[in-house]
BAKOL-656874 format. One record per atom (N, C-alpha, C, CB): atom name; residue in one letter; residue number from 0; x negated, z, y. Coordinates in nm, 3 decimals. Glycine has a CB too. Layout:
<rovexs>
[rovex 'CA'; 'a'; NUM; [X; Z; Y]];
...
</rovexs>
This chain:
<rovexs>
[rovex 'N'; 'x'; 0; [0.735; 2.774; -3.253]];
[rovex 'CA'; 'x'; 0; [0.808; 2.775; -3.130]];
[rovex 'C'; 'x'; 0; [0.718; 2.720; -3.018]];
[rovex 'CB'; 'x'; 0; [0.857; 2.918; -3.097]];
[rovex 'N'; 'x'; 1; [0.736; 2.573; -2.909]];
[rovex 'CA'; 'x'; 1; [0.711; 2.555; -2.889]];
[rovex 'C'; 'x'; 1; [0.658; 2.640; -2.754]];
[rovex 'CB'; 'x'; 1; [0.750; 2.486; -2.933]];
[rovex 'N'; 'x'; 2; [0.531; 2.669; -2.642]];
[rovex 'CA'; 'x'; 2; [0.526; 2.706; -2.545]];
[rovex 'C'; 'x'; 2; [0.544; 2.620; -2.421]];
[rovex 'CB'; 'x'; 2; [0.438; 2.760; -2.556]];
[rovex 'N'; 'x'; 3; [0.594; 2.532; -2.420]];
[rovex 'CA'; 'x'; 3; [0.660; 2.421; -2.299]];
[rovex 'C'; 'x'; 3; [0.788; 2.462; -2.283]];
[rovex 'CB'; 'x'; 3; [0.667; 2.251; -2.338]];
[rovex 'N'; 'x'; 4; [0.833; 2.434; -2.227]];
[rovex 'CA'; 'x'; 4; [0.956; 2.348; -2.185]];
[rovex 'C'; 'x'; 4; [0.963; 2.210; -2.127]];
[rovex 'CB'; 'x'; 4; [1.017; 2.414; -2.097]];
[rovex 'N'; 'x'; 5; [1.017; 2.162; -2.226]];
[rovex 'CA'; 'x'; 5; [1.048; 1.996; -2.195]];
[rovex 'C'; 'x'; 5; [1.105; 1.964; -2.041]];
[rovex 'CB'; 'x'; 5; [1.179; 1.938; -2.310]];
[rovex 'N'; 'x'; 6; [1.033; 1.847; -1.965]];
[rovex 'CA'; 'x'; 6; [1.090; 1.803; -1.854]];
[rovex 'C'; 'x'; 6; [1.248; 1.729; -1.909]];
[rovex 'CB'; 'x'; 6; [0.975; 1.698; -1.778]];
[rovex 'N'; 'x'; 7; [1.295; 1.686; -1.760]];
[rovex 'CA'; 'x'; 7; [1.403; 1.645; -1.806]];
[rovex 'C'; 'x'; 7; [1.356; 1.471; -1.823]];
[rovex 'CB'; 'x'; 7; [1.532; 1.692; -1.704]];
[rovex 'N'; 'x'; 8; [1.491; 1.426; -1.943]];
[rovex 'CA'; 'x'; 8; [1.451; 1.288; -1.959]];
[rovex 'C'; 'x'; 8; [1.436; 1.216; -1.826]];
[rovex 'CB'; 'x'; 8; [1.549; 1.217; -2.044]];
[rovex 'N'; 'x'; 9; [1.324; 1.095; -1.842]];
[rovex 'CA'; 'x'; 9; [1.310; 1.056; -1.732]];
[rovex 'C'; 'x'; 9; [1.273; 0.855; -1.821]];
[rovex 'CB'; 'x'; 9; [1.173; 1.173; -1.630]];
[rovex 'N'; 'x'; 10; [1.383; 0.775; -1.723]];
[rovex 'CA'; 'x'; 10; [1.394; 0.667; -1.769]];
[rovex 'C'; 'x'; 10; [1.300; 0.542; -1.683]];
[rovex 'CB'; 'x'; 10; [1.538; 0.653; -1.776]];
[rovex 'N'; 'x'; 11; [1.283; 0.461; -1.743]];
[rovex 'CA'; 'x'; 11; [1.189; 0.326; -1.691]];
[rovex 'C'; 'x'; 11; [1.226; 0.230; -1.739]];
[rovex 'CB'; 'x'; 11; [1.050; 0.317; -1.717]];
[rovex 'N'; 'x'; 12; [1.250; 0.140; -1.651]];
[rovex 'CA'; 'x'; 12; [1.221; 0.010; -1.722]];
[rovex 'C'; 'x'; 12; [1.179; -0.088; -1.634]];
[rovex 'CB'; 'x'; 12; [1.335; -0.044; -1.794]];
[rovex 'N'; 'x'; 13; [1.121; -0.248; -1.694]];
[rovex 'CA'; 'x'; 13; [1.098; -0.325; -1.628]];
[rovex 'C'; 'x'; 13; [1.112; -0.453; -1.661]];
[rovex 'CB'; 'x'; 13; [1.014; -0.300; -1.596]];
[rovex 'N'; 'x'; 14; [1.122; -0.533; -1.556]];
[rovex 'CA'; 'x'; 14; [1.195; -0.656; -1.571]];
[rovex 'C'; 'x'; 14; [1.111; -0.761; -1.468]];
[rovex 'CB'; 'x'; 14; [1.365; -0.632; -1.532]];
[rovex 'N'; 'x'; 15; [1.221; -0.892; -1.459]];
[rovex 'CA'; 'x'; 15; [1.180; -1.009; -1.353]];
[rovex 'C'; 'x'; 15; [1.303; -0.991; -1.267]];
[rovex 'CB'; 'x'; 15; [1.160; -1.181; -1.419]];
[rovex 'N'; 'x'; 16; [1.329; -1.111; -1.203]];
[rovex 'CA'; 'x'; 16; [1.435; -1.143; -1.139]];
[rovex 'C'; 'x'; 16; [1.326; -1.275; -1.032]];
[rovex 'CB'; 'x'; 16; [1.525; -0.983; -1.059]];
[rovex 'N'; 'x'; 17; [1.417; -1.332; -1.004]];
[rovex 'CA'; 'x'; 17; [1.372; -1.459; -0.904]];
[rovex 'C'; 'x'; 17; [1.476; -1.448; -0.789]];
[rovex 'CB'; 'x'; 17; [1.380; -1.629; -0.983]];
[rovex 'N'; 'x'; 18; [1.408; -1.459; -0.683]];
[rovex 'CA'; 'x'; 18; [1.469; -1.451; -0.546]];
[rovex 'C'; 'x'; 18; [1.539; -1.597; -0.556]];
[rovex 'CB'; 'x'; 18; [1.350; -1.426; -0.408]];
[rovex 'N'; 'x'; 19; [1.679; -1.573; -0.436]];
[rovex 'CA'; 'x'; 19; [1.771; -1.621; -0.406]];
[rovex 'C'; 'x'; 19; [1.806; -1.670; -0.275]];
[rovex 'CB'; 'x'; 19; [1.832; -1.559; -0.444]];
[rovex 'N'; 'x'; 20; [1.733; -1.617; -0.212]];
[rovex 'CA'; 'x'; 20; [1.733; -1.664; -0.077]];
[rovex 'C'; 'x'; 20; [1.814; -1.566; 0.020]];
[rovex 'CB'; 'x'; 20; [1.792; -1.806; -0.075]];
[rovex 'N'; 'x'; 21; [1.924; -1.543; -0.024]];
[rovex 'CA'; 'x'; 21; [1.981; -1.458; 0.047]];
[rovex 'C'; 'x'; 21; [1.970; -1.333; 0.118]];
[rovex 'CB'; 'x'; 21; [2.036; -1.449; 0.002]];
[rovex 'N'; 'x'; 22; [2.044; -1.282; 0.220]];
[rovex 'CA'; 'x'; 22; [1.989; -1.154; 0.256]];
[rovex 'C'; 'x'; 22; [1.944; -1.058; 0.232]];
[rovex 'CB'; 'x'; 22; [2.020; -1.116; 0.285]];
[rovex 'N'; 'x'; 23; [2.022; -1.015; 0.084]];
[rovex 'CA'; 'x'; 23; [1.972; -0.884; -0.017]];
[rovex 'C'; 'x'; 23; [2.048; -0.973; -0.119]];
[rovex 'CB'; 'x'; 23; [2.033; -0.686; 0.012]];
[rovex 'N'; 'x'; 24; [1.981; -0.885; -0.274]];
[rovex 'CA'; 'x'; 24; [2.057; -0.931; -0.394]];
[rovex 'C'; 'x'; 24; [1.964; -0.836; -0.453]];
[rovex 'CB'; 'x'; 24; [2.067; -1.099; -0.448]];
[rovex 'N'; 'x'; 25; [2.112; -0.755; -0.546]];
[rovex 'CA'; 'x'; 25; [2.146; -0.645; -0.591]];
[rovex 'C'; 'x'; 25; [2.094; -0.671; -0.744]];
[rovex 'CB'; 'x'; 25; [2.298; -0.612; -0.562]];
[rovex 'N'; 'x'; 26; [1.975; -0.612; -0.810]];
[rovex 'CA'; 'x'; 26; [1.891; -0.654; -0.898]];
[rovex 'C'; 'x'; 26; [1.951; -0.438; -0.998]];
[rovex 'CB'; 'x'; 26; [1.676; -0.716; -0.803]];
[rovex 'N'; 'x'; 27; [2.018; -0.514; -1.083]];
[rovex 'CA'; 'x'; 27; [2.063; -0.386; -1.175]];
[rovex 'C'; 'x'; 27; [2.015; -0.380; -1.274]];
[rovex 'CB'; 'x'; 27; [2.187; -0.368; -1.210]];
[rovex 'N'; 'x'; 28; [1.887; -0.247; -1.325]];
[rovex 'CA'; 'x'; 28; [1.896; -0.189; -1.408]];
[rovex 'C'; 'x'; 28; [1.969; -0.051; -1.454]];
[rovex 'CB'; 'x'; 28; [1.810; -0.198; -1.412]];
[rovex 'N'; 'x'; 29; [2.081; -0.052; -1.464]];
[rovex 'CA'; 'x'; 29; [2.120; 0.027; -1.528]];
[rovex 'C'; 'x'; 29; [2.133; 0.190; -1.529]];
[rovex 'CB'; 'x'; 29; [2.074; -0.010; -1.594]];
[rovex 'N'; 'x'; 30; [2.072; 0.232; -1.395]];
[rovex 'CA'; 'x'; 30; [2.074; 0.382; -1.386]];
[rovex 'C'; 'x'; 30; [2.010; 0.386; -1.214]];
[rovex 'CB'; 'x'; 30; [1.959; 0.471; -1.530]];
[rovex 'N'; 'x'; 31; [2.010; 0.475; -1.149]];
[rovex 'CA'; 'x'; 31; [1.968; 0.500; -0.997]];
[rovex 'C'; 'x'; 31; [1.862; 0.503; -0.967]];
[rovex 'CB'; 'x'; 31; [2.001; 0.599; -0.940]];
[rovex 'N'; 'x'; 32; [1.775; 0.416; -0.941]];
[rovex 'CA'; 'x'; 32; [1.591; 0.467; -0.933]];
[rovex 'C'; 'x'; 32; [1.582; 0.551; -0.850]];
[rovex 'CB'; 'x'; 32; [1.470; 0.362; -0.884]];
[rovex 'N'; 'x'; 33; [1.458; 0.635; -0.866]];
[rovex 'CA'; 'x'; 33; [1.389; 0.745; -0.779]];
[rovex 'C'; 'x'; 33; [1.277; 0.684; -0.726]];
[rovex 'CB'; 'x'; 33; [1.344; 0.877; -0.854]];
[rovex 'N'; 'x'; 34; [1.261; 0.545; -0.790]];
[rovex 'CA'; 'x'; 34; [1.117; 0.462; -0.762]];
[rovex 'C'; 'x'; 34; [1.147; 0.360; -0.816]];
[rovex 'CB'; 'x'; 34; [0.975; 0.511; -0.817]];
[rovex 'N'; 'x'; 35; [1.091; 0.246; -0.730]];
[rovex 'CA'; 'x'; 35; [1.047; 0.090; -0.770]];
[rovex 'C'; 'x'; 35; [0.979; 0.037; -0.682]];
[rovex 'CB'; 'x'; 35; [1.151; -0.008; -0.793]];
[rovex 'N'; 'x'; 36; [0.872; -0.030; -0.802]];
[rovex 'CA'; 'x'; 36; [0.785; -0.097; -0.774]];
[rovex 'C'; 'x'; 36; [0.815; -0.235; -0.810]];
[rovex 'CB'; 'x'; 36; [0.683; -0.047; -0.821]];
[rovex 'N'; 'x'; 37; [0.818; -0.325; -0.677]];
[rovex 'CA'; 'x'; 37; [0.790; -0.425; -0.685]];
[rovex 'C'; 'x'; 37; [0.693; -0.591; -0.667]];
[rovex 'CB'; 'x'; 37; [0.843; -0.400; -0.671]];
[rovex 'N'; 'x'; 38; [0.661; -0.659; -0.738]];
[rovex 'CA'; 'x'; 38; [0.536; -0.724; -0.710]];
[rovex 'C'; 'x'; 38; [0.604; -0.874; -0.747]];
[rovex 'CB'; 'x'; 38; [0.389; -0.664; -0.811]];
[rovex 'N'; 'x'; 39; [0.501; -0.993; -0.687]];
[rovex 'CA'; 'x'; 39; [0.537; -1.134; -0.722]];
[rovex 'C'; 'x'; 39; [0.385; -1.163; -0.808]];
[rovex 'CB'; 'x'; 39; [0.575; -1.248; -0.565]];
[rovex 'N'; 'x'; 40; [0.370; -1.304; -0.800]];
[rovex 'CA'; 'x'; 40; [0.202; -1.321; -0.895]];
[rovex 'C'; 'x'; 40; [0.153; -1.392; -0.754]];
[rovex 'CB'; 'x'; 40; [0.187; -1.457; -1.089]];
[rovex 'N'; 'x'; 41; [0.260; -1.360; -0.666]];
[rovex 'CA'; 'x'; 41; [0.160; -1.428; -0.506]];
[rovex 'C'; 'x'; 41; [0.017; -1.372; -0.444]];
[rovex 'CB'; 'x'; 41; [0.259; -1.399; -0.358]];
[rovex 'N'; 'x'; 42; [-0.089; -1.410; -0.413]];
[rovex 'CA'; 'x'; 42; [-0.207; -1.407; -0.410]];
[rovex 'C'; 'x'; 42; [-0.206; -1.248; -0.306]];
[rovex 'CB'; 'x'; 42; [-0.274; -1.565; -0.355]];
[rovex 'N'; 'x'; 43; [-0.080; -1.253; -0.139]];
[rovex 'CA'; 'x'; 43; [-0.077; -1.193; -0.087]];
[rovex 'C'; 'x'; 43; [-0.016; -1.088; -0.099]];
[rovex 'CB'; 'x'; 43; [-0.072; -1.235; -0.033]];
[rovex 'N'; 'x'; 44; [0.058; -1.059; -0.239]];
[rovex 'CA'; 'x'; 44; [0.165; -1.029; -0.317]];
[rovex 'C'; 'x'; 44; [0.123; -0.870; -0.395]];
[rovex 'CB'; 'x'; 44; [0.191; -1.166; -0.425]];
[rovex 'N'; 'x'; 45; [-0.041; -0.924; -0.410]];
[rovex 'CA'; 'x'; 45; [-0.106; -0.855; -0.499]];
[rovex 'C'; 'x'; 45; [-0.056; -0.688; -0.536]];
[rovex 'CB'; 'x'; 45; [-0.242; -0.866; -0.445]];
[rovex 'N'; 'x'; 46; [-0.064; -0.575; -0.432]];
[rovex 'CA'; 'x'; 46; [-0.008; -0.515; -0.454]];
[rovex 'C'; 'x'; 46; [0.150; -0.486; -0.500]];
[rovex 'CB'; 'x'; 46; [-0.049; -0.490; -0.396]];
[rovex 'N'; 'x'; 47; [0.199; -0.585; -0.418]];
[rovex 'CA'; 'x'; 47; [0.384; -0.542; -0.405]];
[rovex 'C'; 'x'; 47; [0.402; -0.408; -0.305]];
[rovex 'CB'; 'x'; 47; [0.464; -0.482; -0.592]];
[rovex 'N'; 'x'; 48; [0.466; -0.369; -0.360]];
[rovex 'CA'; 'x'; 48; [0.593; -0.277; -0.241]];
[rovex 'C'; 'x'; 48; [0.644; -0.197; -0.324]];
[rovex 'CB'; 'x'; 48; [0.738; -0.366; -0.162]];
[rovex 'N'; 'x'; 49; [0.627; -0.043; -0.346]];
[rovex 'CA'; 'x'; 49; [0.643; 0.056; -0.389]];
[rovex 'C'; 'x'; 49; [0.787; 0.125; -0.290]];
[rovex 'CB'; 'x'; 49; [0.501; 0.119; -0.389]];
[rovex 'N'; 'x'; 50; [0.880; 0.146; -0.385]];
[rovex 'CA'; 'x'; 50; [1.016; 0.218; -0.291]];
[rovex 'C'; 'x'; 50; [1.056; 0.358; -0.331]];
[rovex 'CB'; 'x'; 50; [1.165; 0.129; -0.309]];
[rovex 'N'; 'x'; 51; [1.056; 0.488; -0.270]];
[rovex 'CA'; 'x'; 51; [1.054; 0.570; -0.328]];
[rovex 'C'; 'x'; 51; [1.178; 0.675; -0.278]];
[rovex 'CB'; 'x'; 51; [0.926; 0.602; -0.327]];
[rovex 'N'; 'x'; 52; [1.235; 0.734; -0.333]];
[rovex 'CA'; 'x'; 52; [1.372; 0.817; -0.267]];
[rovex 'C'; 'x'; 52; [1.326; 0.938; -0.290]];
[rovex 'CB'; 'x'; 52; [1.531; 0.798; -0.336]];
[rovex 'N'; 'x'; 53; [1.331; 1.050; -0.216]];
[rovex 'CA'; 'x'; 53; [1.301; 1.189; -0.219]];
[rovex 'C'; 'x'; 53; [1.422; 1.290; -0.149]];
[rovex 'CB'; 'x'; 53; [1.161; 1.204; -0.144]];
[rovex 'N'; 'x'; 54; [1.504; 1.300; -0.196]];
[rovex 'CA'; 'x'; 54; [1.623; 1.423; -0.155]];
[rovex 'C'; 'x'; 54; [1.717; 1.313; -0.037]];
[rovex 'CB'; 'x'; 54; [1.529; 1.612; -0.052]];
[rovex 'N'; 'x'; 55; [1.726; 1.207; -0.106]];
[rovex 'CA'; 'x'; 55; [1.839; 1.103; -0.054]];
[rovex 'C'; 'x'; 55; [1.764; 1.022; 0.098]];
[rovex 'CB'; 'x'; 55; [2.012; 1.211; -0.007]];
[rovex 'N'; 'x'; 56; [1.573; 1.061; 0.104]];
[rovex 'CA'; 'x'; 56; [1.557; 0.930; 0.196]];
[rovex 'C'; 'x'; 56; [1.464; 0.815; 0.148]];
[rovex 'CB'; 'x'; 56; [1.499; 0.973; 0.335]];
[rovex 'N'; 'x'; 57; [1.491; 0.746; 0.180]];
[rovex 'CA'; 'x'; 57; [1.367; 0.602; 0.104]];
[rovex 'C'; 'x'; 57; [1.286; 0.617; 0.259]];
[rovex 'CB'; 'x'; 57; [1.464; 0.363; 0.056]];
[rovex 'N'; 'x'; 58; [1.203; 0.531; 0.195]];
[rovex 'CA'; 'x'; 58; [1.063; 0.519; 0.269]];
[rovex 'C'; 'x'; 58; [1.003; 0.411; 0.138]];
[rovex 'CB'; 'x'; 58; [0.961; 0.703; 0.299]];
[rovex 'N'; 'x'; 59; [0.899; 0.326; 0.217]];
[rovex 'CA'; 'x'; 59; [0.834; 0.196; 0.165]];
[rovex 'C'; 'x'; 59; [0.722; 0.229; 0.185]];
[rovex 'CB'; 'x'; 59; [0.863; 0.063; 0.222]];
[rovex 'N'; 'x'; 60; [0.583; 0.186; 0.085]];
[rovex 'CA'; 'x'; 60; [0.483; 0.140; 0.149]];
[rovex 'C'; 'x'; 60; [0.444; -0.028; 0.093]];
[rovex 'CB'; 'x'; 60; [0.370; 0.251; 0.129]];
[rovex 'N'; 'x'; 61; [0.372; -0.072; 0.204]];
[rovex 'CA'; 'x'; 61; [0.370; -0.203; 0.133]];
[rovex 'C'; 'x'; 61; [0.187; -0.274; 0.134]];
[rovex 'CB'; 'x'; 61; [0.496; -0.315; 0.232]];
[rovex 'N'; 'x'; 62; [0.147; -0.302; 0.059]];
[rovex 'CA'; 'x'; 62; [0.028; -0.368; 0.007]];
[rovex 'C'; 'x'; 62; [-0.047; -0.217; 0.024]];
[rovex 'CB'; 'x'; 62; [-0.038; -0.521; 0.102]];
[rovex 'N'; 'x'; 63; [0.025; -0.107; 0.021]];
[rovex 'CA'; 'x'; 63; [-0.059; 0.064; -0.061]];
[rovex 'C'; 'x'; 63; [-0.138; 0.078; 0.083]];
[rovex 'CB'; 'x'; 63; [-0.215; 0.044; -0.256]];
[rovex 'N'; 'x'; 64; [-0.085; 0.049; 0.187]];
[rovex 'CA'; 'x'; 64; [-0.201; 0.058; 0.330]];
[rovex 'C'; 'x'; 64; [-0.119; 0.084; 0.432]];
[rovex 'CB'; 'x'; 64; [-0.296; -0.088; 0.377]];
[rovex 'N'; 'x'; 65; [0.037; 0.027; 0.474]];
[rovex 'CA'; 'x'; 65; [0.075; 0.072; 0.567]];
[rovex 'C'; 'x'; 65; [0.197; 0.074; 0.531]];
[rovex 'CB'; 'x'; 65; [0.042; 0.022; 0.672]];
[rovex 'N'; 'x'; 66; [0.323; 0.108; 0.639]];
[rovex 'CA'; 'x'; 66; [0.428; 0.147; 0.639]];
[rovex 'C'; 'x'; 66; [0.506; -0.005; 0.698]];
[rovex 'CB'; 'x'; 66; [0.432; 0.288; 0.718]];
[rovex 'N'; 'x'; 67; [0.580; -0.022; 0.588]];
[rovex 'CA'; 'x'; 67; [0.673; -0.176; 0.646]];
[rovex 'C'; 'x'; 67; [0.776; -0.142; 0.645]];
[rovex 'CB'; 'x'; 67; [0.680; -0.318; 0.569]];
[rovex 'N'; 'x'; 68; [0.898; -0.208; 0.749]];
[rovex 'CA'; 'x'; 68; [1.019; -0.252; 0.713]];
[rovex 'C'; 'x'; 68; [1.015; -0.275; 0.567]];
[rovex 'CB'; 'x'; 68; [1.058; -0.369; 0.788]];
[rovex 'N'; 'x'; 69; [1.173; -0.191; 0.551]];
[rovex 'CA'; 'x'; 69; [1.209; -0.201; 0.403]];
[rovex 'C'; 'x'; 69; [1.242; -0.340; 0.392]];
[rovex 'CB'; 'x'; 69; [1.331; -0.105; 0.352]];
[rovex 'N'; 'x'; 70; [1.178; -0.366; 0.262]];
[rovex 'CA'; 'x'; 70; [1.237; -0.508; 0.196]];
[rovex 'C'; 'x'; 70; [1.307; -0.446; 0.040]];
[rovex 'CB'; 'x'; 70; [1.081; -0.649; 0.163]];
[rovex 'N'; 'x'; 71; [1.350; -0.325; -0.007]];
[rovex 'CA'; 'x'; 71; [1.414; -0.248; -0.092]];
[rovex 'C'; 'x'; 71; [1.507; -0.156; -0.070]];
[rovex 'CB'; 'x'; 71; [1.343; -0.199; -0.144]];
[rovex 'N'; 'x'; 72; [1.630; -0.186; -0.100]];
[rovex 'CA'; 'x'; 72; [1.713; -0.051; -0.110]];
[rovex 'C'; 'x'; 72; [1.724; 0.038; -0.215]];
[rovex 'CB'; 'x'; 72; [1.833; -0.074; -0.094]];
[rovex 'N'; 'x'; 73; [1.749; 0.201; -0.239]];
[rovex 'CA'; 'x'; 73; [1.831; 0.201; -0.359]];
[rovex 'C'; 'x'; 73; [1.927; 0.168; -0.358]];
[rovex 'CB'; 'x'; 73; [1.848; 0.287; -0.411]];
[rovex 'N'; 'x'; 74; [2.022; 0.173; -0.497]];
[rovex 'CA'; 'x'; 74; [2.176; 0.154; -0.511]];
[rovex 'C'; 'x'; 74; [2.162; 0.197; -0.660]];
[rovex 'CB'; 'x'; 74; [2.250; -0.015; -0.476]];
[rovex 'N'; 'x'; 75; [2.338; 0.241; -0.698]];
[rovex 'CA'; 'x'; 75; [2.355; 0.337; -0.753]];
[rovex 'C'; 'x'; 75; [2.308; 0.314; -0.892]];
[rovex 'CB'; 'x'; 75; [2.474; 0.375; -0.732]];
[rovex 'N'; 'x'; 76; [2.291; 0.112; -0.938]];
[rovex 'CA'; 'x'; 76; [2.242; 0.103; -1.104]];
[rovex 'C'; 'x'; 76; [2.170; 0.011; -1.047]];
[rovex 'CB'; 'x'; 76; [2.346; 0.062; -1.251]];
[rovex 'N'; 'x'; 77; [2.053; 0.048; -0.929]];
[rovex 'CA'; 'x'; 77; [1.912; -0.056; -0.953]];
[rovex 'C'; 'x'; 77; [1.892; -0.036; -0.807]];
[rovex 'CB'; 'x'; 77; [1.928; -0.250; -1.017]];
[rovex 'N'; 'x'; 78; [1.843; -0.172; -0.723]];
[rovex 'CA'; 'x'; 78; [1.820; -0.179; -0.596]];
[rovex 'C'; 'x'; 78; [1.863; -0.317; -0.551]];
[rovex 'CB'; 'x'; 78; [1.684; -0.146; -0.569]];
[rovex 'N'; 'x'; 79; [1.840; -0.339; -0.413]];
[rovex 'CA'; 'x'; 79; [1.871; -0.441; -0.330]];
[rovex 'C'; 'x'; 79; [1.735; -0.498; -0.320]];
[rovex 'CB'; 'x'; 79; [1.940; -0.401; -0.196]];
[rovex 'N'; 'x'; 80; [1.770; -0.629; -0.351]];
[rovex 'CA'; 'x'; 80; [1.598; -0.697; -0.294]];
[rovex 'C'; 'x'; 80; [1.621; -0.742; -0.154]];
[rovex 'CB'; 'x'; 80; [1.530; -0.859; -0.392]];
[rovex 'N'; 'x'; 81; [1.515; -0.775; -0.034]];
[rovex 'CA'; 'x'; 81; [1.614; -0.794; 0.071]];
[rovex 'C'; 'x'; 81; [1.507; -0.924; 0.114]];
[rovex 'CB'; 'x'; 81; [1.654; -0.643; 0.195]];
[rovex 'N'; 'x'; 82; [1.588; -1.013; 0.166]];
[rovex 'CA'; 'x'; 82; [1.496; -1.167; 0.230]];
[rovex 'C'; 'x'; 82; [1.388; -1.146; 0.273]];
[rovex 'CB'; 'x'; 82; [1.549; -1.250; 0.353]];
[rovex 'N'; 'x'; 83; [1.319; -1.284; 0.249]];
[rovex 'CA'; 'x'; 83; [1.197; -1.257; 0.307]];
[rovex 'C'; 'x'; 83; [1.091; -1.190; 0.264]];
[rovex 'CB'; 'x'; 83; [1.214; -1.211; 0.396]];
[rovex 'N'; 'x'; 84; [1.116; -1.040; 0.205]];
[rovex 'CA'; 'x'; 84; [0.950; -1.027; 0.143]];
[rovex 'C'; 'x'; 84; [1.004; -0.999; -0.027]];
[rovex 'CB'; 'x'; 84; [0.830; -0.853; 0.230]];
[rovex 'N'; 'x'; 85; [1.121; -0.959; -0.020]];
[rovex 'CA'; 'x'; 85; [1.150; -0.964; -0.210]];
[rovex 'C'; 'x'; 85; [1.282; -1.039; -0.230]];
[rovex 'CB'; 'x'; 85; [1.178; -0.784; -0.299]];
[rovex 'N'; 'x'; 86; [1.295; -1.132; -0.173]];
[rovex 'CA'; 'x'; 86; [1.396; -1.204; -0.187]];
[rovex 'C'; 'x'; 86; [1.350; -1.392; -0.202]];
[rovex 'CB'; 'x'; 86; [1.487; -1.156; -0.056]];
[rovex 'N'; 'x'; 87; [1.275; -1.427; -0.140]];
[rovex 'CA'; 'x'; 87; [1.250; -1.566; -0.140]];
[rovex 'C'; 'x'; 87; [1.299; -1.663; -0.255]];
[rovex 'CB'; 'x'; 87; [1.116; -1.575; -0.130]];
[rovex 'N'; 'x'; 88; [1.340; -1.738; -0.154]];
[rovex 'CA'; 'x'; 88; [1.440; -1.829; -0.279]];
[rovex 'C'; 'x'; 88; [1.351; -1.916; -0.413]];
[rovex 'CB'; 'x'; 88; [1.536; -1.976; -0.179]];
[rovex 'N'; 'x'; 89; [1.385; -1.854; -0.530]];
[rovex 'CA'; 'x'; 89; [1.307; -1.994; -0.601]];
[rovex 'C'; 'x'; 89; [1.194; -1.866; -0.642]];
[rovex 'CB'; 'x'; 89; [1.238; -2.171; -0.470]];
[rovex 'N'; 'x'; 90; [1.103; -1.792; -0.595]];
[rovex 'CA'; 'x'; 90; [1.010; -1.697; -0.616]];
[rovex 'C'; 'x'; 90; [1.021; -1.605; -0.740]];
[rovex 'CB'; 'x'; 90; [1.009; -1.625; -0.504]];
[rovex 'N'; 'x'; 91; [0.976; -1.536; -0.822]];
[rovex 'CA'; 'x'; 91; [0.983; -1.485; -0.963]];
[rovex 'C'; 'x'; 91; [0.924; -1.371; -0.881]];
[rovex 'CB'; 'x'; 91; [0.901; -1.563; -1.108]];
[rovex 'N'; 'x'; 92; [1.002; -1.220; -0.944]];
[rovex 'CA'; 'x'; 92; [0.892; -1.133; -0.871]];
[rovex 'C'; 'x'; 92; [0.934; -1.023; -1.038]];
[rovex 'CB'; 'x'; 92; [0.938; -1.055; -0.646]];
[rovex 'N'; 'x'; 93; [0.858; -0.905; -1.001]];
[rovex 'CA'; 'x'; 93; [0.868; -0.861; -1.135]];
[rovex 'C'; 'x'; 93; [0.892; -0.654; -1.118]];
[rovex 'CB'; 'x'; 93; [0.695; -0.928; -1.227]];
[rovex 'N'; 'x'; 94; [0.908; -0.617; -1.173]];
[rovex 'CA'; 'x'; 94; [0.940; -0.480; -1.106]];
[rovex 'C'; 'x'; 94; [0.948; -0.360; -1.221]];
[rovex 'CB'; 'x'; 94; [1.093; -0.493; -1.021]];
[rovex 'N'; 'x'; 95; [0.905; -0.235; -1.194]];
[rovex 'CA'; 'x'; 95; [0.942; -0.104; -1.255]];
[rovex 'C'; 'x'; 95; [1.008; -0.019; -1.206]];
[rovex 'CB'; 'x'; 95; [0.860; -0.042; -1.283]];
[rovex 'N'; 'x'; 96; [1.094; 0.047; -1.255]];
[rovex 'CA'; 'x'; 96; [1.224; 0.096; -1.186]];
[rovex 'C'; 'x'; 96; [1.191; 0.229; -1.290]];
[rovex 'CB'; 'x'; 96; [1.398; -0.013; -1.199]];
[rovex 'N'; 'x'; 97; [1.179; 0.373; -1.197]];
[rovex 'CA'; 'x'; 97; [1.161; 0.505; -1.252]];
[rovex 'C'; 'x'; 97; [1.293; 0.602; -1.226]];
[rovex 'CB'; 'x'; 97; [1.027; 0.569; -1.186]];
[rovex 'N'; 'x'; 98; [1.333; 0.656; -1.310]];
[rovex 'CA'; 'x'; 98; [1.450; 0.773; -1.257]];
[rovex 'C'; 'x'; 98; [1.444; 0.873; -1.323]];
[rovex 'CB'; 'x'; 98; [1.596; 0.743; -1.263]];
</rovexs>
């Protein structure tokens, strides 16, 4: 008999997507993140942009040092990438999505 109790399942995955240019674009994996991390292979990029939801509020940090305008939404099977810092048209960026 085990002495744990099992957490509850907890899902990940990760992917690409290439920006579009547009204002936001709705990048779906498949279930609601609690977290995503996103990054490009851009030099200034290096960190990416971590998005995190805690009892229904997001909050960003970006290059792990300060507090930016969101360039991430959640949404209900993935997130919003939004222009300009995860959106750029033509750009490959790459991401982990936790729930």
């Amino acid at each position: 008999m085990p002495i744990y109790q099992p957490l509850s399942k907890v899902q990940v995955v990760s992917g690409s997507y290439i920006g579009n240019g547009a204002a936001s674009q709705l990048i779906n994996v498949g279930f609601t993140p609690k977290a995503v991390w996103v990054f490009s292979d851009q030099v200034t990029d290096r960190f990416g942009s971590i998005f995190h939801a805690d009892a229904g509020c997001s909050s960003e940090r970006s290059n792990m040092d300060r507090t930016a305008e969101a360039s991430l939404t959640l949404a209900a099977n993935g997130f919003n990438a939004i222009l300009d810092d995860k959106n750029t048209n033509a750009q490959t960026y790459y991401y982990v999505a936790i729930a």
